[in-house]
N, C-alpha and C positions, 0 to 999 in steps of 0.2 A: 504494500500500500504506500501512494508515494503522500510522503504528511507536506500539509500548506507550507509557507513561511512563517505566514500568520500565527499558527495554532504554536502554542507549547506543552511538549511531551511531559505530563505527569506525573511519571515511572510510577506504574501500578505497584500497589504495595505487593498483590499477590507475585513479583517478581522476587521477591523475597525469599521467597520458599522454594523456587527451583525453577530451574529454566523452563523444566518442564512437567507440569503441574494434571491432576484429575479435579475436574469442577463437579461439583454435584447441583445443579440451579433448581432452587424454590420457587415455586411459579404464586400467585397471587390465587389459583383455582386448585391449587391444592396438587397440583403435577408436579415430579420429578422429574427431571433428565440427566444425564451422567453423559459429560465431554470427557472423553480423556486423551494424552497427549496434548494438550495446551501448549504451543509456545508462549510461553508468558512476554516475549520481547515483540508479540505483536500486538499485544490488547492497546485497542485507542477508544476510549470513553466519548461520549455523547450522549444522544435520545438514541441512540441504538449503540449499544458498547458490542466490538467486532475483535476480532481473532483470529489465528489459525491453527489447525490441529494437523495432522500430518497429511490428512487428505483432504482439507475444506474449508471453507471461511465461514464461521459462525458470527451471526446479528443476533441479539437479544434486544426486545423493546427493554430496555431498564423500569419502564412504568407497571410489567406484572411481572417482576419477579420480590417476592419479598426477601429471601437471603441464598447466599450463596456459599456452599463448604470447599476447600482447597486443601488437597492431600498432595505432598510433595511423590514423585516416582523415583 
């Protein structure tokens, strides 16, 4: 993903915990989903926080997920 000029990179905290990380995301309806493999040095936050895992670029609307668990690999 190529970042604006404009925008400054926040470094997700979840980089903390490992390059490469398992998400477990808490949806606002009561659904679970499990990403795993996360590159953590692609997450870029907004109204849809984006990513990549080894095979694909994940969008979350941020507005229904209530919380999110991160296991280091």
């Amino acid at each position: 993903m190529p970042e604006r000029k404009d925008q400054v990179d926040l470094k997700s905290s979840v980089a903390s915990v490992g390059e490469k990380v398992t998400k477990i995301i808490h949806f606002s309806g009561g659904n679970k989903r499990t990403v795993e493999h996360v590159d953590t040095g692609t997450i870029k936050q907004g109204q849809f926080t984006k990513f990549k895992t080894d095979n694909c670029l994940v969008m979350i609307n941020d507005a229904n997920v209530d919380m999110i668990e991160v296991f280091e690999e």
